[in-house]
mmCIF entry with sequence, helices, sheets and N, C-alpha, C, O atoms, coordinates in Angstrom:
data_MODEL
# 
_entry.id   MODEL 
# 
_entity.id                         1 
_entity.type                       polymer 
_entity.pdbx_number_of_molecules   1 
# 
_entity_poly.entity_id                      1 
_entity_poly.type                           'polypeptide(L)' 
_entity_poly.nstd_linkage                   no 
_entity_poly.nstd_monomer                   no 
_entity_poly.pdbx_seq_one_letter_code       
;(UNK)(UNK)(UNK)(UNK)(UNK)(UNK)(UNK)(UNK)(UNK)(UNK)(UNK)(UNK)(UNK)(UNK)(UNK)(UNK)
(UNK)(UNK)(UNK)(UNK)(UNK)(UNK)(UNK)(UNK)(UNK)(UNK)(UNK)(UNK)(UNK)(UNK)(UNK)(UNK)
(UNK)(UNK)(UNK)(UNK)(UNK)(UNK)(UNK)(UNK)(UNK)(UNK)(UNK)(UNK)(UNK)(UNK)(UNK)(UNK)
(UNK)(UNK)(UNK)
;
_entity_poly.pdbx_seq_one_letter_code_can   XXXXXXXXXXXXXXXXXXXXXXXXXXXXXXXXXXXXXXXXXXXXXXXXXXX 
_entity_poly.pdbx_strand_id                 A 
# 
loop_
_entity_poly_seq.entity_id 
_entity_poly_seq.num 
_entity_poly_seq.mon_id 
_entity_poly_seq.hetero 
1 1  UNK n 
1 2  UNK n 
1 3  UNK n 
1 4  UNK n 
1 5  UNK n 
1 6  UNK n 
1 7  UNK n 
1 8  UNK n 
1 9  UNK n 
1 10 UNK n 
1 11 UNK n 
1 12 UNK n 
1 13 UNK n 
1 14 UNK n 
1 15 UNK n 
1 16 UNK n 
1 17 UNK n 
1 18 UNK n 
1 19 UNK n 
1 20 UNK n 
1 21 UNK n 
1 22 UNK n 
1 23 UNK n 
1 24 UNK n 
1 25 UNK n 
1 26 UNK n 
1 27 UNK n 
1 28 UNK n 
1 29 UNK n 
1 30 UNK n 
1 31 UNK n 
1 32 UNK n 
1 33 UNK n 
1 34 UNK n 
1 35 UNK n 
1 36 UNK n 
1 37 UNK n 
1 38 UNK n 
1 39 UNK n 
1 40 UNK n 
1 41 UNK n 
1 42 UNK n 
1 43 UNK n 
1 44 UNK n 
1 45 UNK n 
1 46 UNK n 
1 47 UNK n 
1 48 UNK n 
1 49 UNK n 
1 50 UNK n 
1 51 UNK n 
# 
_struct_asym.id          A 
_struct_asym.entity_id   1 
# 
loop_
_struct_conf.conf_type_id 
_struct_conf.id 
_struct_conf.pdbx_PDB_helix_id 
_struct_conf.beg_label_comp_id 
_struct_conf.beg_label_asym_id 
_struct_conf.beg_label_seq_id 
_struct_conf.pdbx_beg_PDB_ins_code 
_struct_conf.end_label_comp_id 
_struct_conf.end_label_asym_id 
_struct_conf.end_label_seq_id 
_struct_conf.pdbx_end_PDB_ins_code 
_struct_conf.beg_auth_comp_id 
_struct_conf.beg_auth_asym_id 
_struct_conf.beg_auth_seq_id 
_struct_conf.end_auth_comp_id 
_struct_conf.end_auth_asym_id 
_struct_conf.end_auth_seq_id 
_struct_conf.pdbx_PDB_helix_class 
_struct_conf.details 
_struct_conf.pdbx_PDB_helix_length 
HELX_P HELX_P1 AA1 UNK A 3  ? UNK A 25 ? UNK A 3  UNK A 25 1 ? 23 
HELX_P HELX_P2 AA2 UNK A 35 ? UNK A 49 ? UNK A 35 UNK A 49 1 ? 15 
# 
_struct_conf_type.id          HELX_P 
_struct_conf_type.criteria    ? 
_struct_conf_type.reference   ? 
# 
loop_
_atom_site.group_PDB 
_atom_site.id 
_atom_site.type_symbol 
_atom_site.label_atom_id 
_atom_site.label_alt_id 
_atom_site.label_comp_id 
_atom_site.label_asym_id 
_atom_site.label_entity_id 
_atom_site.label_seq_id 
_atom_site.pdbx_PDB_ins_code 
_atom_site.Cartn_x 
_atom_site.Cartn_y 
_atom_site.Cartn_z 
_atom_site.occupancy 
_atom_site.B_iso_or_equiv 
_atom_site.pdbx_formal_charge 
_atom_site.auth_seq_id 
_atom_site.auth_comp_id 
_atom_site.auth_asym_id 
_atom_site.auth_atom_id 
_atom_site.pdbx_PDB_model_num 
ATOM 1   N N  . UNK A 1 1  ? -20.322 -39.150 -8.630  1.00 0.00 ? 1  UNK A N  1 
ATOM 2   C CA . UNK A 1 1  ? -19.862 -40.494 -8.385  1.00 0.00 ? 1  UNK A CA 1 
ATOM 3   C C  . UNK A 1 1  ? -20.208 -41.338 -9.622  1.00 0.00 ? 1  UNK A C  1 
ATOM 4   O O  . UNK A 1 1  ? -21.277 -41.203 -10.218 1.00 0.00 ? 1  UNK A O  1 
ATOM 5   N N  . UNK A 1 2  ? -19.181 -42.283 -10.009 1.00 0.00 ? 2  UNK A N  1 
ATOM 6   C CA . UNK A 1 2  ? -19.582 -42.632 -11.595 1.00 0.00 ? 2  UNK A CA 1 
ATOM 7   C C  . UNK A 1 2  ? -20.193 -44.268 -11.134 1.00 0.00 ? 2  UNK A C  1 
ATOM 8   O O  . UNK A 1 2  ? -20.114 -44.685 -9.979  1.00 0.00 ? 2  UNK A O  1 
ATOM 9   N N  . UNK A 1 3  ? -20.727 -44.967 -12.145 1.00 0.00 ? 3  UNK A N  1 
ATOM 10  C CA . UNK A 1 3  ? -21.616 -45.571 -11.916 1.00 0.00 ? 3  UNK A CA 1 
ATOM 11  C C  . UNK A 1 3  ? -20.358 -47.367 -11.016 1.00 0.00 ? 3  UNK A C  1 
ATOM 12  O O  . UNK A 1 3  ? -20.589 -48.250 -10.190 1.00 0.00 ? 3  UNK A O  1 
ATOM 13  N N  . UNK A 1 4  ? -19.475 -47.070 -11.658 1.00 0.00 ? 4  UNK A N  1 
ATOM 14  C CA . UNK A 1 4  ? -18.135 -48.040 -11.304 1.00 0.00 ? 4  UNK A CA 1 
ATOM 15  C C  . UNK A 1 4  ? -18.060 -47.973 -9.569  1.00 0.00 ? 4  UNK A C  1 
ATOM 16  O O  . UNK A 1 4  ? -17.967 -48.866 -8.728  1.00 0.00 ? 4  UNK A O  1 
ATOM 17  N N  . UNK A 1 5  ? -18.119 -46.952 -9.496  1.00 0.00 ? 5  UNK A N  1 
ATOM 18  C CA . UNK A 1 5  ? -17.679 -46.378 -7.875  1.00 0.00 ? 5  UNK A CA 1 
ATOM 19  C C  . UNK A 1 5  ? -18.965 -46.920 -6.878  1.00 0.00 ? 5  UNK A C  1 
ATOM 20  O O  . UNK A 1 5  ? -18.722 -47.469 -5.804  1.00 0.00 ? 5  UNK A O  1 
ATOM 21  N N  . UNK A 1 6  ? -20.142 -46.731 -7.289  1.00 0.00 ? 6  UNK A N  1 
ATOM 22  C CA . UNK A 1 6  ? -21.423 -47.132 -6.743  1.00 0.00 ? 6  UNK A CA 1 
ATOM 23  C C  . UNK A 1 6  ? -21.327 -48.550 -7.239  1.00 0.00 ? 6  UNK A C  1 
ATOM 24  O O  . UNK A 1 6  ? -22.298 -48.871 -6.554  1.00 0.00 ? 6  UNK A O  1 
ATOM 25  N N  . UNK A 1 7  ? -21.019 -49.614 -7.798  1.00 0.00 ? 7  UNK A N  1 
ATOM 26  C CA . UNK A 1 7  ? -20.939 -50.891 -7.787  1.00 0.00 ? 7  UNK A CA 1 
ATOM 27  C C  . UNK A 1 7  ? -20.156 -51.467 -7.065  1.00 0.00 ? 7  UNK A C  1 
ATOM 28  O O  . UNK A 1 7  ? -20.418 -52.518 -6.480  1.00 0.00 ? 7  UNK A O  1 
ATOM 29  N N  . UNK A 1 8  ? -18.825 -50.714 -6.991  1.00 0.00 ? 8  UNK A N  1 
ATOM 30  C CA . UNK A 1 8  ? -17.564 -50.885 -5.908  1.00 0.00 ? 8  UNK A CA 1 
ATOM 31  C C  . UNK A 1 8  ? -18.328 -51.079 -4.552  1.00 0.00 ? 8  UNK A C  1 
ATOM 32  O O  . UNK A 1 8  ? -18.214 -52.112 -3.892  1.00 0.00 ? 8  UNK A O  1 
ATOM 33  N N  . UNK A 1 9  ? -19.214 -49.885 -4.133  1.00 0.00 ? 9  UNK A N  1 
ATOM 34  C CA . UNK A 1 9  ? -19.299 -49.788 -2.939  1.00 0.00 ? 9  UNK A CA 1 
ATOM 35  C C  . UNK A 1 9  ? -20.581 -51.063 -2.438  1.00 0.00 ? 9  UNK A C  1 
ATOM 36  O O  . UNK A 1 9  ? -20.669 -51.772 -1.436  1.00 0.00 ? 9  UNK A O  1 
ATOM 37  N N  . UNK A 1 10 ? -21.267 -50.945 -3.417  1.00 0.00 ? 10 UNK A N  1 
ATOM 38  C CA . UNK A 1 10 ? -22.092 -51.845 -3.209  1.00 0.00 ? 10 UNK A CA 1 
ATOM 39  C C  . UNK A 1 10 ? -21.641 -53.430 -2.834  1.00 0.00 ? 10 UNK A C  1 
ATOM 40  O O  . UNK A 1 10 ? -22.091 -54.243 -2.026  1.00 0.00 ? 10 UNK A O  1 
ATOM 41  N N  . UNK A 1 11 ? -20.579 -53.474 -3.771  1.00 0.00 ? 11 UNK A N  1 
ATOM 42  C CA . UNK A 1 11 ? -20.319 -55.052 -3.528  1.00 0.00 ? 11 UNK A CA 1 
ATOM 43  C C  . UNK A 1 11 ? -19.251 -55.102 -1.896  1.00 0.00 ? 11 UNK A C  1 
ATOM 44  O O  . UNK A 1 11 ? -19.309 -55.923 -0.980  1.00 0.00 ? 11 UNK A O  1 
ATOM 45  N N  . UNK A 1 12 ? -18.427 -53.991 -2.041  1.00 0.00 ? 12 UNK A N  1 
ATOM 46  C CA . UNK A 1 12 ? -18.147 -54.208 -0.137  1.00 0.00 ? 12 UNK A CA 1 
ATOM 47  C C  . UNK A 1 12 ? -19.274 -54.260 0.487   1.00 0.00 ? 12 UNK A C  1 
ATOM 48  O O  . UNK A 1 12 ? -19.120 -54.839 1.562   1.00 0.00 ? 12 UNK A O  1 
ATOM 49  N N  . UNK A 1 13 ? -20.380 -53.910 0.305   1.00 0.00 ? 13 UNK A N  1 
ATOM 50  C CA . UNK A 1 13 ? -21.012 -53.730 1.535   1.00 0.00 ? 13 UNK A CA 1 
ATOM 51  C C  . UNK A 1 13 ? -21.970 -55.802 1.568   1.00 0.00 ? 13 UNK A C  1 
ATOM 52  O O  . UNK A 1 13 ? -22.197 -56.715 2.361   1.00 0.00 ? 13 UNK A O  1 
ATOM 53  N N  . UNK A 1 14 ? -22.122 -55.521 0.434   1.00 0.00 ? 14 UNK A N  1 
ATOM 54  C CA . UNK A 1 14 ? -22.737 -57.034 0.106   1.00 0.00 ? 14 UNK A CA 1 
ATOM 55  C C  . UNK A 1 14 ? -21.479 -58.421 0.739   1.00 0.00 ? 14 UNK A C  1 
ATOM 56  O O  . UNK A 1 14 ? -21.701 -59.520 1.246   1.00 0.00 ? 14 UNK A O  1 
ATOM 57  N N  . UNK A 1 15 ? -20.321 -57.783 0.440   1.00 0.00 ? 15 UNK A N  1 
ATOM 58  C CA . UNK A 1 15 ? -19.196 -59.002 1.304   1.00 0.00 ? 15 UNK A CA 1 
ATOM 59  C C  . UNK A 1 15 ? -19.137 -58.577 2.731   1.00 0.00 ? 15 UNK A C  1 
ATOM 60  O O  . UNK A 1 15 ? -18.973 -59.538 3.483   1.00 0.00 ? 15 UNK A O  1 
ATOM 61  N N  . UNK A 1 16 ? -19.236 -57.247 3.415   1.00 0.00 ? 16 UNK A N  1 
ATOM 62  C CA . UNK A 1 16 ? -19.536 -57.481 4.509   1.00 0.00 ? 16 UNK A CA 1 
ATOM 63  C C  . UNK A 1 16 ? -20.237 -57.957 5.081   1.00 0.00 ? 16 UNK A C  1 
ATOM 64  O O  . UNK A 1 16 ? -19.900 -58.616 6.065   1.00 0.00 ? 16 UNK A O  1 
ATOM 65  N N  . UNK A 1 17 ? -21.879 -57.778 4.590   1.00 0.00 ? 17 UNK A N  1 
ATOM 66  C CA . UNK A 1 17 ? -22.866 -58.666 5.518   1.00 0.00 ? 17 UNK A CA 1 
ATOM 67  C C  . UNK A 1 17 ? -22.186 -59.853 5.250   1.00 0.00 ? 17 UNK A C  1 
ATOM 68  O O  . UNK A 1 17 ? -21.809 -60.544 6.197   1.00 0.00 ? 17 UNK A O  1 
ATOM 69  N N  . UNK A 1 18 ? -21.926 -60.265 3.837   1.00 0.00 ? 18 UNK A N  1 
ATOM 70  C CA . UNK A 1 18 ? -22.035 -62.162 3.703   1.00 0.00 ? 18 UNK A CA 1 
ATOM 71  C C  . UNK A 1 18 ? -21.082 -62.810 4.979   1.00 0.00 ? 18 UNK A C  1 
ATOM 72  O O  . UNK A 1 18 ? -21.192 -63.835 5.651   1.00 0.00 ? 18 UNK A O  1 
ATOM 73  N N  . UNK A 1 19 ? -20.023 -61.608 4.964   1.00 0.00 ? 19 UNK A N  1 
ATOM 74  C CA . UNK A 1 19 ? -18.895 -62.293 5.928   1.00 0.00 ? 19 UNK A CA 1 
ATOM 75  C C  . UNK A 1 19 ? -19.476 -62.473 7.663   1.00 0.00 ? 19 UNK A C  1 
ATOM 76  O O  . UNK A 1 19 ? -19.109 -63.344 8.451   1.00 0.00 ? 19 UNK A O  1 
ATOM 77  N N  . UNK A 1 20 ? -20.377 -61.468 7.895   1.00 0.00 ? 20 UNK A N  1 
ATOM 78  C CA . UNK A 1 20 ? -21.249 -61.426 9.072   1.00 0.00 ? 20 UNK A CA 1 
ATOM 79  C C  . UNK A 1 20 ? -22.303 -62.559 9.389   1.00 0.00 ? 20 UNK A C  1 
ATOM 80  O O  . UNK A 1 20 ? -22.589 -63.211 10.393  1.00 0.00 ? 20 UNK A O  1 
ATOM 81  N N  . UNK A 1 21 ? -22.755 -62.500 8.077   1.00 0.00 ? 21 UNK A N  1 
ATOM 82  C CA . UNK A 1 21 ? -23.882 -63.762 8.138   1.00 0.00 ? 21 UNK A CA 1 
ATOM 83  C C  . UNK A 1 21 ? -22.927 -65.435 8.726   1.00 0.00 ? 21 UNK A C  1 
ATOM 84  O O  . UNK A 1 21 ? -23.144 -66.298 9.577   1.00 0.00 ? 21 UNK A O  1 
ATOM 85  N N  . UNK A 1 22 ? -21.636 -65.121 7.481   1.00 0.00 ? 22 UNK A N  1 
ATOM 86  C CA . UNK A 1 22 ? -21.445 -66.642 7.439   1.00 0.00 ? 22 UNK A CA 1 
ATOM 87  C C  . UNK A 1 22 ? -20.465 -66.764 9.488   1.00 0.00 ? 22 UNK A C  1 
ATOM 88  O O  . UNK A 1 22 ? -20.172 -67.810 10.065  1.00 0.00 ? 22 UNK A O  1 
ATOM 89  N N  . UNK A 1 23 ? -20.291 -65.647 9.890   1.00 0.00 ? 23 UNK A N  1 
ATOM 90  C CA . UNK A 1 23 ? -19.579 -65.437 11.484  1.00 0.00 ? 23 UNK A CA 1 
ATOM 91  C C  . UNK A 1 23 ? -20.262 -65.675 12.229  1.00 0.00 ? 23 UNK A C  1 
ATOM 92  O O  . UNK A 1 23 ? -19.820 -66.267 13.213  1.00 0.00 ? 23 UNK A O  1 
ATOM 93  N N  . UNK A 1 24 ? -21.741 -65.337 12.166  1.00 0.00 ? 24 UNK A N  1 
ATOM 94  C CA . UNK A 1 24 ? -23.322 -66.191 12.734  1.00 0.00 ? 24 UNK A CA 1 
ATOM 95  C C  . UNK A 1 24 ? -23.064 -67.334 12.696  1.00 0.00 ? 24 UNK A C  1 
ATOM 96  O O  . UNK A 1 24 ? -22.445 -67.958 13.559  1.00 0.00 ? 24 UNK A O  1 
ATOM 97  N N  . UNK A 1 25 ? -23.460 -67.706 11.799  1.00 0.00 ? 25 UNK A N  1 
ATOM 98  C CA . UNK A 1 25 ? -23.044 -69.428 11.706  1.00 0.00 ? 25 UNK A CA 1 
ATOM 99  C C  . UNK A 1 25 ? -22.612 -70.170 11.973  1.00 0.00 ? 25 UNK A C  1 
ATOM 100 O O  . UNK A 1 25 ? -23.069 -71.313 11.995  1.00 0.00 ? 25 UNK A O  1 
ATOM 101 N N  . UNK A 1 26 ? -21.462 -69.784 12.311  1.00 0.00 ? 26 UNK A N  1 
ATOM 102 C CA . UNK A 1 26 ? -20.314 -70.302 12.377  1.00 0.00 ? 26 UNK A CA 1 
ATOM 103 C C  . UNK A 1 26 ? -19.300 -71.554 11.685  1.00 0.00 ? 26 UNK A C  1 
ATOM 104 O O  . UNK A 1 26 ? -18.637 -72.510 12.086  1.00 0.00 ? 26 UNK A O  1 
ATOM 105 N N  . UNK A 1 27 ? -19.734 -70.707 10.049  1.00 0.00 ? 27 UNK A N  1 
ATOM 106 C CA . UNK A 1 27 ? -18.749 -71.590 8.749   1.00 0.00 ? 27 UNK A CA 1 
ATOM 107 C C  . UNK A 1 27 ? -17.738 -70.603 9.152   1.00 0.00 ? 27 UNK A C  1 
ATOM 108 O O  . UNK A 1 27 ? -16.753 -71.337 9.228   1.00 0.00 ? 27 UNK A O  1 
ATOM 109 N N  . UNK A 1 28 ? -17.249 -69.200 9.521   1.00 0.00 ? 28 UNK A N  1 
ATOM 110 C CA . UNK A 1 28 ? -15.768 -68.847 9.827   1.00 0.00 ? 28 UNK A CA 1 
ATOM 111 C C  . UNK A 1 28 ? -15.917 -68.518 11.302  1.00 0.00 ? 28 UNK A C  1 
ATOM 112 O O  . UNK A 1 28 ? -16.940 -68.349 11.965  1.00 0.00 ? 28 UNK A O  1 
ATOM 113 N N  . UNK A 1 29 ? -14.435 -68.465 11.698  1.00 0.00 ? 29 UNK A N  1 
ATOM 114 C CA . UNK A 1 29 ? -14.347 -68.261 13.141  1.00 0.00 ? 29 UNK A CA 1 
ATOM 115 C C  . UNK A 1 29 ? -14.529 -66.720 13.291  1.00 0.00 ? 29 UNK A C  1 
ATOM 116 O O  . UNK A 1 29 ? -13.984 -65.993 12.461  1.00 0.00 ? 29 UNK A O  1 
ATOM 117 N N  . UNK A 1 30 ? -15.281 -66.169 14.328  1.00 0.00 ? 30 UNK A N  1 
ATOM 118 C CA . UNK A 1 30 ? -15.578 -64.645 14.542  1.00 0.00 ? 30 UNK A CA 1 
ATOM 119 C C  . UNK A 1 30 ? -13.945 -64.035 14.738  1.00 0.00 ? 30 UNK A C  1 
ATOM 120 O O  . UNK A 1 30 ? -12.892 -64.502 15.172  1.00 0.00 ? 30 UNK A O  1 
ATOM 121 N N  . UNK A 1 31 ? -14.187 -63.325 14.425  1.00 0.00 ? 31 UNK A N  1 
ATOM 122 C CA . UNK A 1 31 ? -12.549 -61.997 13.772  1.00 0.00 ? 31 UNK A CA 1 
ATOM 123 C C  . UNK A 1 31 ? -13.198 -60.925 14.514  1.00 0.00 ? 31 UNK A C  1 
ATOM 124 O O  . UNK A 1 31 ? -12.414 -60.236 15.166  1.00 0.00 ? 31 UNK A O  1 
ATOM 125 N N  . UNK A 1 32 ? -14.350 -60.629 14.577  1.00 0.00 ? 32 UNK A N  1 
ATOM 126 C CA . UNK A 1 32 ? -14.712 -59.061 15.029  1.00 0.00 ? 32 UNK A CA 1 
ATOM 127 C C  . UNK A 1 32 ? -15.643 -59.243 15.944  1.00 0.00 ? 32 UNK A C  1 
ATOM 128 O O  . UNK A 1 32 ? -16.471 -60.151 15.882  1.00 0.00 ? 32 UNK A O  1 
ATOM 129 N N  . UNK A 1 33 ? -15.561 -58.188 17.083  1.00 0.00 ? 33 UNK A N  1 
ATOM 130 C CA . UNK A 1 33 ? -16.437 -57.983 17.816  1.00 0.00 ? 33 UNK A CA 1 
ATOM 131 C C  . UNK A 1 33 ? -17.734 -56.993 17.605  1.00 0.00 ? 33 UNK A C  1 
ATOM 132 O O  . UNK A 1 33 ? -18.648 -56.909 18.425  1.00 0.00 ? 33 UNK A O  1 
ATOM 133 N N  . UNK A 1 34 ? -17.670 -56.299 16.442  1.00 0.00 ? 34 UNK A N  1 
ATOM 134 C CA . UNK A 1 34 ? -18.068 -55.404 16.452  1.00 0.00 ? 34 UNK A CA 1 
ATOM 135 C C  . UNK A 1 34 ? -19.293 -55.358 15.206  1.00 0.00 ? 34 UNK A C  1 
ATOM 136 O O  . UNK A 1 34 ? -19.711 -54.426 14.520  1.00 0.00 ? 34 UNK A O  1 
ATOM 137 N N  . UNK A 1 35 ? -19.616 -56.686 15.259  1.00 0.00 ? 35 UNK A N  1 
ATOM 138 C CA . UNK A 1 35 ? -20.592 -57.028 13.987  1.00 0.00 ? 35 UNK A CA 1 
ATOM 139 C C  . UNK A 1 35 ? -21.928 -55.794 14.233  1.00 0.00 ? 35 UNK A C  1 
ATOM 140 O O  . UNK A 1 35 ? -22.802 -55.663 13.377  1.00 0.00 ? 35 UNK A O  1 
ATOM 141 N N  . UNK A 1 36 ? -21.917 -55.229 15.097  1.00 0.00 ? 36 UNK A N  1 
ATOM 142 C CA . UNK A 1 36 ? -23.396 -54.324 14.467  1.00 0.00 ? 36 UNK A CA 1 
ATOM 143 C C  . UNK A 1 36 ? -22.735 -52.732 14.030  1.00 0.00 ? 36 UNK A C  1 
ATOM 144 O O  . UNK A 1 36 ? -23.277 -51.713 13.602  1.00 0.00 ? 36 UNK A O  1 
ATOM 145 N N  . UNK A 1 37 ? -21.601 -53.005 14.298  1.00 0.00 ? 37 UNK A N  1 
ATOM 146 C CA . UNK A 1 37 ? -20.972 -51.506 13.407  1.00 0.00 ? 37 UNK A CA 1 
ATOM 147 C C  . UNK A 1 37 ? -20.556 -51.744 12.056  1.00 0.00 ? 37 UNK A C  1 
ATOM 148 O O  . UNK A 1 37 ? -20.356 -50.905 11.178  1.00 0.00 ? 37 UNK A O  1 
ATOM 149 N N  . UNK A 1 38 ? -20.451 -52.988 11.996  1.00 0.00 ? 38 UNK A N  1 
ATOM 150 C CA . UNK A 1 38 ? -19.777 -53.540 10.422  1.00 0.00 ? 38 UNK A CA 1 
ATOM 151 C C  . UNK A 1 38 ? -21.014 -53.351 9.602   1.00 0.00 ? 38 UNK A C  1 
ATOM 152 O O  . UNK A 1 38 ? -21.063 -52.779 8.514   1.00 0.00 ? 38 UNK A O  1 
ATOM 153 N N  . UNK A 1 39 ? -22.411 -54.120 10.514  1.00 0.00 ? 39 UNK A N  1 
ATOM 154 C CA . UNK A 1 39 ? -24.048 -54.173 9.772   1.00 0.00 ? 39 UNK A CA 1 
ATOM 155 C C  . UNK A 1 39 ? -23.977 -52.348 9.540   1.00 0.00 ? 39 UNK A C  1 
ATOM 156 O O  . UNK A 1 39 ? -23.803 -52.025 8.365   1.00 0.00 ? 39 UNK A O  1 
ATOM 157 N N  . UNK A 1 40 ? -24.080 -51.345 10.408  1.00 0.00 ? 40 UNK A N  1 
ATOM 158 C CA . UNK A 1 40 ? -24.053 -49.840 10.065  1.00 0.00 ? 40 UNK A CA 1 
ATOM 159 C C  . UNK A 1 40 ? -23.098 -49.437 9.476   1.00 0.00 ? 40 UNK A C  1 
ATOM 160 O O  . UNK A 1 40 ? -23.183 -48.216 9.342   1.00 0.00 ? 40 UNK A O  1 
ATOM 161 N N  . UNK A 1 41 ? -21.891 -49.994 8.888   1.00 0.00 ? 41 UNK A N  1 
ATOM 162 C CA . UNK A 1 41 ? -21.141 -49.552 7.854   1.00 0.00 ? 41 UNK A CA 1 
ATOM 163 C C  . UNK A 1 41 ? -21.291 -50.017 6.670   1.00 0.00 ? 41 UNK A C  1 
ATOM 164 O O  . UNK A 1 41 ? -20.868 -49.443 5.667   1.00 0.00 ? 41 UNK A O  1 
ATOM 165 N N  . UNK A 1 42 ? -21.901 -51.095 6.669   1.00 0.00 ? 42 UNK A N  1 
ATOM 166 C CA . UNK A 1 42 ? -22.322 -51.777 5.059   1.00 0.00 ? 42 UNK A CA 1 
ATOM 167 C C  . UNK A 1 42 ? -23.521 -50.932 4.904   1.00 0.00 ? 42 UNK A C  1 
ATOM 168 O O  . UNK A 1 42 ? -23.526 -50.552 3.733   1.00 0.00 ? 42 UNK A O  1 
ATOM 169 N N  . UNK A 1 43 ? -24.425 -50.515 5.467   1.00 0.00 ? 43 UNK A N  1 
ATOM 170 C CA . UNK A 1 43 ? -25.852 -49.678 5.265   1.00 0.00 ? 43 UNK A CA 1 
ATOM 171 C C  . UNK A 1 43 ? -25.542 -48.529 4.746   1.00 0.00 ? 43 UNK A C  1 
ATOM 172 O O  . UNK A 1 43 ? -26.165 -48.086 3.781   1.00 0.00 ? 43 UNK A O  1 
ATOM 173 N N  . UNK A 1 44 ? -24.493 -47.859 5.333   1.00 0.00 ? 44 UNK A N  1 
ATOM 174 C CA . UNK A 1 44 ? -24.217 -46.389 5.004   1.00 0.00 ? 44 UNK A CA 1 
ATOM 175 C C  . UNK A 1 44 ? -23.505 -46.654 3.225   1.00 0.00 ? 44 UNK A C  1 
ATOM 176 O O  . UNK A 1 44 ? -23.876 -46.192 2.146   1.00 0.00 ? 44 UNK A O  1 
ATOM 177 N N  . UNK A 1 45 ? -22.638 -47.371 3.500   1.00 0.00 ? 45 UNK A N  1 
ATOM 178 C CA . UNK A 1 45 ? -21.948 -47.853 2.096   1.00 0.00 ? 45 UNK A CA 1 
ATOM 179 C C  . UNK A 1 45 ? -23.062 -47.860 1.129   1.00 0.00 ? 45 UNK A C  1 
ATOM 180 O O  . UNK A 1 45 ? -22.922 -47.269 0.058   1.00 0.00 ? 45 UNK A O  1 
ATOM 181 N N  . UNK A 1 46 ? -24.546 -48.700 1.515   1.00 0.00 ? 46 UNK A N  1 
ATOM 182 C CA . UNK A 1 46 ? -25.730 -49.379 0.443   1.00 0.00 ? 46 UNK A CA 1 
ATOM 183 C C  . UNK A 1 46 ? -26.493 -47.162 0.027   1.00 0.00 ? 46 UNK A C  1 
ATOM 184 O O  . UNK A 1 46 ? -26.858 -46.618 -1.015  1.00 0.00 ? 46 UNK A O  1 
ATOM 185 N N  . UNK A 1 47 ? -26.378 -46.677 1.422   1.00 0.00 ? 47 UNK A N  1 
ATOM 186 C CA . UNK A 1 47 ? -27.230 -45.576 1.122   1.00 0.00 ? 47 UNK A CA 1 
ATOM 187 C C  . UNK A 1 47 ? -26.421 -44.623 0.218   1.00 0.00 ? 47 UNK A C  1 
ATOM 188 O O  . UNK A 1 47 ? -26.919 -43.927 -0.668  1.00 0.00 ? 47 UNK A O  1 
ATOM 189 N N  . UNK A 1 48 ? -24.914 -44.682 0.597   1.00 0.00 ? 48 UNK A N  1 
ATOM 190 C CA . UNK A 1 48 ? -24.196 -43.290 0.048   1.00 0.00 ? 48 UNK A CA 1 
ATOM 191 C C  . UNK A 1 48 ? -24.632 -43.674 -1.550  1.00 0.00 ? 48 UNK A C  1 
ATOM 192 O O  . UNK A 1 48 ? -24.909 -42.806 -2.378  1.00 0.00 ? 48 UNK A O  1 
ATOM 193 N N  . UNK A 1 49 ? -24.643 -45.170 -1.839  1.00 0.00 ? 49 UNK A N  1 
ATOM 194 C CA . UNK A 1 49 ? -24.406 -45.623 -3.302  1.00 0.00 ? 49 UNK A CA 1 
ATOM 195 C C  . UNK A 1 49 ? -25.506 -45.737 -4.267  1.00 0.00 ? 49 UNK A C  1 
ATOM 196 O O  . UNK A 1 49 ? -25.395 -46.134 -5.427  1.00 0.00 ? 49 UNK A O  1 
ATOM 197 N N  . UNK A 1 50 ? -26.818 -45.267 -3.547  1.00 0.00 ? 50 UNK A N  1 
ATOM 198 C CA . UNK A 1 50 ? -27.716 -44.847 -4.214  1.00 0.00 ? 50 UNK A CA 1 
ATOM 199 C C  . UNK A 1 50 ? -27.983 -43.266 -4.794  1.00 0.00 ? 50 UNK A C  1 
ATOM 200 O O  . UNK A 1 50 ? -27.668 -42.267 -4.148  1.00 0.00 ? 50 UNK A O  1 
ATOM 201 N N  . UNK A 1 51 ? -28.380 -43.246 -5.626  1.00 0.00 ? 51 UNK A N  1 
ATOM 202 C CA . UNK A 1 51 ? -28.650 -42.083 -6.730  1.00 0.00 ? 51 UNK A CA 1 
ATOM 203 C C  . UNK A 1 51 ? -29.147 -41.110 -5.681  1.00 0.00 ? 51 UNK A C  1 
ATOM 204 O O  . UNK A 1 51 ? -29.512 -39.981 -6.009  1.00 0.00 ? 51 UNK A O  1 
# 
């Protein structure tokens, strides 16, 4: 995996939480029900993208 591909993934996973955080909040209107699978898909994204 080249180092491009692990920054890629990293930064989806970094706009998913942000988009989760800011759906907490409620600065956007909730879109998903499924915010603790989105939190375990940004994690897996953060782990695959480590060395």
């Amino acid at each position: 995996m080249t180092r491009r591909t692990r920054n890629i993934l990293r930064l989806v996973s970094v706009i998913i939480v942000l988009a989760l955080v800011l759906m907490e909040l409620g600065v956007i209107p909730q879109v998903v029900n499924f915010k603790f699978w989105f939190m375990v898909v940004a994690y897996a994204l953060v782990l695959v993208s480590v060395k």
